[in-house]
C-alpha positions in Angstrom: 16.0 -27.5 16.7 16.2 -29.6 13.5 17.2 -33.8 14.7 18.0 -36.2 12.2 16.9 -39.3 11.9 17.3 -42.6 10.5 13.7 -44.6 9.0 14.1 -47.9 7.2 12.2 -48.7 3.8 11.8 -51.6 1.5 13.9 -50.9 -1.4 10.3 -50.9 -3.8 9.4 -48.1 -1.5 12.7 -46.1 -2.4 12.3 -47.0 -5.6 8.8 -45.0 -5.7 10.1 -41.8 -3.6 13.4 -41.6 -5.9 10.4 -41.5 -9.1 8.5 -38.4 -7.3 11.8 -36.5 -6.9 11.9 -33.4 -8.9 15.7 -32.9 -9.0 18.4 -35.3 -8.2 19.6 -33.7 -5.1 15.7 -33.3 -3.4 16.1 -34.8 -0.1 13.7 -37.4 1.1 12.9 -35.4 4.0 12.1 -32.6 1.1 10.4 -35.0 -0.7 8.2 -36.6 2.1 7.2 -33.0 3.3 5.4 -32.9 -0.1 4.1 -35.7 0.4 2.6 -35.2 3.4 1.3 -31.8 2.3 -0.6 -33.3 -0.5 -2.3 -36.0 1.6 -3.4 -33.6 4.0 -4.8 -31.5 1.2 -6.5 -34.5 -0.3 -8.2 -35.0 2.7 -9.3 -31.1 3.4 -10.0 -30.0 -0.3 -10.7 -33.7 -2.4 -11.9 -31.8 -5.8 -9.1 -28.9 -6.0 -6.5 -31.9 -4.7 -7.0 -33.9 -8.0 -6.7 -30.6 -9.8 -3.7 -29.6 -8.0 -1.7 -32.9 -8.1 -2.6 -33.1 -12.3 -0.6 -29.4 -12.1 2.0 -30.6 -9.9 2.5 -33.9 -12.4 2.6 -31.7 -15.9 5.2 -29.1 -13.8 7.3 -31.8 -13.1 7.3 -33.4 -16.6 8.1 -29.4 -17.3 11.0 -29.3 -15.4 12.0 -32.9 -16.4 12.3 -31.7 -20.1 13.9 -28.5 -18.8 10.9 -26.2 -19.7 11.2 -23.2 -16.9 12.3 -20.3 -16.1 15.5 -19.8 -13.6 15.2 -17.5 -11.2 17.3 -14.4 -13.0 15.0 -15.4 -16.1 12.3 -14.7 -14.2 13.2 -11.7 -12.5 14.2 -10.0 -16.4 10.9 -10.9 -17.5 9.1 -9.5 -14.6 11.6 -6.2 -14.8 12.8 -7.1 -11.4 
């Protein structure tokens, strides 16, 4: 059963979250699940972590600038 509910922040701490969103309409929920994905893998797996959250930064600068595939792209290329 999914429950909503409410958390308050300091508005420099929404300020931070809105600069990790990917794409305007992420939710923070959305956006603190990968959040807390990434500190758990920090803790489990330090040395692939920094490797993974340099890849997850250039991504997002992809996807920033609009460098990626949709998903119909995709499926052409892969003859899906």
């Amino acid at each position: 059963m999914y429950m909503e509910t409410t958390i308050r922040l300091n508005q420099a701490t929404k300020t931070e979250l809105d600069q990790f969103k990917q794409y305007k309409s992420e939710s923070y929920d959305e956006l603190v699940r990968k959040l807390i994905y990434l500190a758990k893998m920090c803790e489990k797996k330090p040395k692939l972590s920094q490797q993974t959250i340099i890849e997850i930064r250039e991504a997002r600068e992809r996807i920033k600038k609009g460098e990626f595939y949709t998903e119909e792209e995709a499926k052409k290329i892969l003859g899906l």
